[in-house]
N, C-alpha and C positions, 0 to 999 in steps of 0.2 A: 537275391538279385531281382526277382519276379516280384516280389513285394514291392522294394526301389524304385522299379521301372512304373510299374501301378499306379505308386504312391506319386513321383514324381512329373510323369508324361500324363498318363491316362484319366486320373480324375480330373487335373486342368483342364485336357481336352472335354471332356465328359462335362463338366461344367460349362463349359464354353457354348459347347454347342446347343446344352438346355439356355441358356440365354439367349442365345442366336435366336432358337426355334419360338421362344418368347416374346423375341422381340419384333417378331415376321407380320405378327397383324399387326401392329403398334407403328414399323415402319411403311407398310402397304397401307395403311391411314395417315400416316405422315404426304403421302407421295399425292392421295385423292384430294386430301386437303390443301394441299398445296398447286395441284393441277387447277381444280376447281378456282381458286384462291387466284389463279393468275389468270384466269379465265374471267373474273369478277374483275380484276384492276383493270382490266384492258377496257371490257363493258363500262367500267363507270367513267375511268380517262375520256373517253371517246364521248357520253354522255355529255358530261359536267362542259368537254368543249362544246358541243354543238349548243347547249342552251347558250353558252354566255356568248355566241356568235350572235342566238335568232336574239337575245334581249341587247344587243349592241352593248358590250361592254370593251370590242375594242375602240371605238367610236369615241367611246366617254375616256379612256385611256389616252389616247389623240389629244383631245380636249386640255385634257389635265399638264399634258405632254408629260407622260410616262413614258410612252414609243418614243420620245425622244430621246428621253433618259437611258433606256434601256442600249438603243443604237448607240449612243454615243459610250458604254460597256461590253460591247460588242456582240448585244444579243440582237438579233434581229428576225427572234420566234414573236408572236403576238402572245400579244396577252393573254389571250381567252385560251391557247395551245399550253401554256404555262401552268394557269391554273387547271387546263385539263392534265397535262403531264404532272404535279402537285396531286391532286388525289387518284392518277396512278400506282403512285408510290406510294402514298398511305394506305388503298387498301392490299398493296402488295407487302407492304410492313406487317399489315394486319394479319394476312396470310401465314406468310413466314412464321410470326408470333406461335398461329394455332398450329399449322403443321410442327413445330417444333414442340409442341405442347403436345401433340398425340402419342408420342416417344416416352411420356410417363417416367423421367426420369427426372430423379428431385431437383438436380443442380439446373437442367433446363427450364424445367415449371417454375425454380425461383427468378429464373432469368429472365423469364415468359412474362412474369404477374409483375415485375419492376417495370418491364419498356411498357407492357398494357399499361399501368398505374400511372408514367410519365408521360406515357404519348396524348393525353389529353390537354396537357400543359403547353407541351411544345405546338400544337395545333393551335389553341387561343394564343399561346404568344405570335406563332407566324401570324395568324388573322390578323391581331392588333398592330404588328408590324405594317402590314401590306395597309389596312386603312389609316392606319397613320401617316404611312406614307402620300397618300390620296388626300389626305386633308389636307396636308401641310403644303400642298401644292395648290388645294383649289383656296385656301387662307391667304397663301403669299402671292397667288393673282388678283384677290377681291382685294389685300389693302393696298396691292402696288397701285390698280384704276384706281380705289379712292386716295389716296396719296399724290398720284399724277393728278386726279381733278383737283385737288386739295390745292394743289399749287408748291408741294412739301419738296425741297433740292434732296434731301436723301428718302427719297422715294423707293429705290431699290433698298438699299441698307434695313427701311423697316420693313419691306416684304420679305427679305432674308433673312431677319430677325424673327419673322412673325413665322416662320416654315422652317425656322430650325426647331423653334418654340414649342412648335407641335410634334416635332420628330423625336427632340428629346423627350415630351412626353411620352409618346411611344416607345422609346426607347425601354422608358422606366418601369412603366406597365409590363412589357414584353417580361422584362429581367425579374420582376415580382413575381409571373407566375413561374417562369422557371426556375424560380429558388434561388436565384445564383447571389448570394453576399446581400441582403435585402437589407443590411444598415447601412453596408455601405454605398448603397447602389441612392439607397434614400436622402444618403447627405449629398455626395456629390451631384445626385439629380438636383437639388438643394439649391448646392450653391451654384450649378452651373447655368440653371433657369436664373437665378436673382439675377447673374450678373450680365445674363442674355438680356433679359428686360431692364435692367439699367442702361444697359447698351441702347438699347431701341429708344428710351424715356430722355436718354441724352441725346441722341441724334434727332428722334421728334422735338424735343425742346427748341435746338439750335434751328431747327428748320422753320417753327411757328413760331421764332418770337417777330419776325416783321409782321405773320398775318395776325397776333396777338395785338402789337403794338397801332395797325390800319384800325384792327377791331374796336380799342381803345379811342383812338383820335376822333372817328367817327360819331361813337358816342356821347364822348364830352364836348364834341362840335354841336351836336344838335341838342346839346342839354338848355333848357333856359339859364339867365344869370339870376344867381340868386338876391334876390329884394334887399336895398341897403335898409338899416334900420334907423326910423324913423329920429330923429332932430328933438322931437318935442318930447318933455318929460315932466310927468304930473306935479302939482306943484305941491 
């Protein structure tokens, strides 16, 4: 019965507890790294906002009408709060990551070394997102004014053609580095660009064949008439 109870209760225990005691520095450096860790995302959130405040980045946001964008979604944090709250997070992700990695436990370290190995991806995709998104809005202001001075009736149609143009590209970028279906993501980018800019090439067409056609008239107005040929022919 005393062998039994040994065998059954006591060496569990007895294991258990050398594990515990094992794992006592491992989690008291899980907790530092982690205190620390969040101690660091706050300082750098807080940083990253104040710069992009003193270099006017909600300013240029304004501009672009992002702040519009964003209110009429129902955010109505600024910008520069955004991307401060944004590297909040990541290096509080980072954190997480290490504290969880000081626990020396395989299933965690593999879990640890996959989000490390992915999280660089996802970070260049959000970038390319967000500047994607800033282009294709400062694209579809610059051709909508030359468009309206152009004289063009679907003047909106190719500024919204021209800032989708750029978003899908973003788009596609973004999904390349995340790996996500990257033949299919390459076709349908494919054909959803051609038939974006088909789109755009027909509505420019129909819009400039009067100033094509003024273009024309003018031309062949002030052309000379060409020389009739001569009567006389050598004998």
């Amino acid at each position: 019965m005393q062998d039994f109870v040994h065998t059954t209760l006591l060496e569990p225990l007895a294991t258990l507890g050398k594990t515990v005691v094992a794992l006592l520095p491992n989690v008291l450096a899980m907790l530092i790294i982690f205190s620390v860790g969040l101690g660091a995302a706050w300082a750098a959130g807080s940083l990253v906002e104040r710069v992009l405040r003193v270099i006017g980045l909600d300013h240029v946001c304004n501009r672009l009408g992002v702040n519009a964008t964003l209110a009429r979604g129902g955010v109505k944090t600024d910008p520069s709060r955004l991307v401060g709250r944004a590297a909040y997070w990541v290096v509080f992700l980072f954190a997480v990551v290490a504290a969880l990695g000081a626990l020396n436990l395989q299933p965690i370290n593999e879990f640890a070394h996959s989000v490390l190995a992915y999280l660089p991806h996802l970070l260049t995709a959000s970038l390319i997102l967000i500047a994607g998104y800033l282009l294709s809005n400062f694209v579809s202001q610059a051709v909508l004014i030359a468009a309206v001075n152009a004289g063009l009736p679907p003047a909106r149609m190719v500024a919204a053609c021209s800032r989708w143009g750029v978003q899908l590209i973003a788009v596609a970028m973004a999904l390349e580095q995340l790996g996500i279906a990257r033949n299919i993501v390459v076709v349908g980018f494919g054909i959803t660009l051609g038939g974006v800019l088909l789109a755009a090439a027909i509505a420019f067409g129909l819009g400039a064949k009067d100033l094509a056609r003024e273009f024309l008239e003018r031309r062949l107005a002030g052309r000379p008439k060409d020389h009739q040929p001569d009567d006389l022919r050598h004998l």
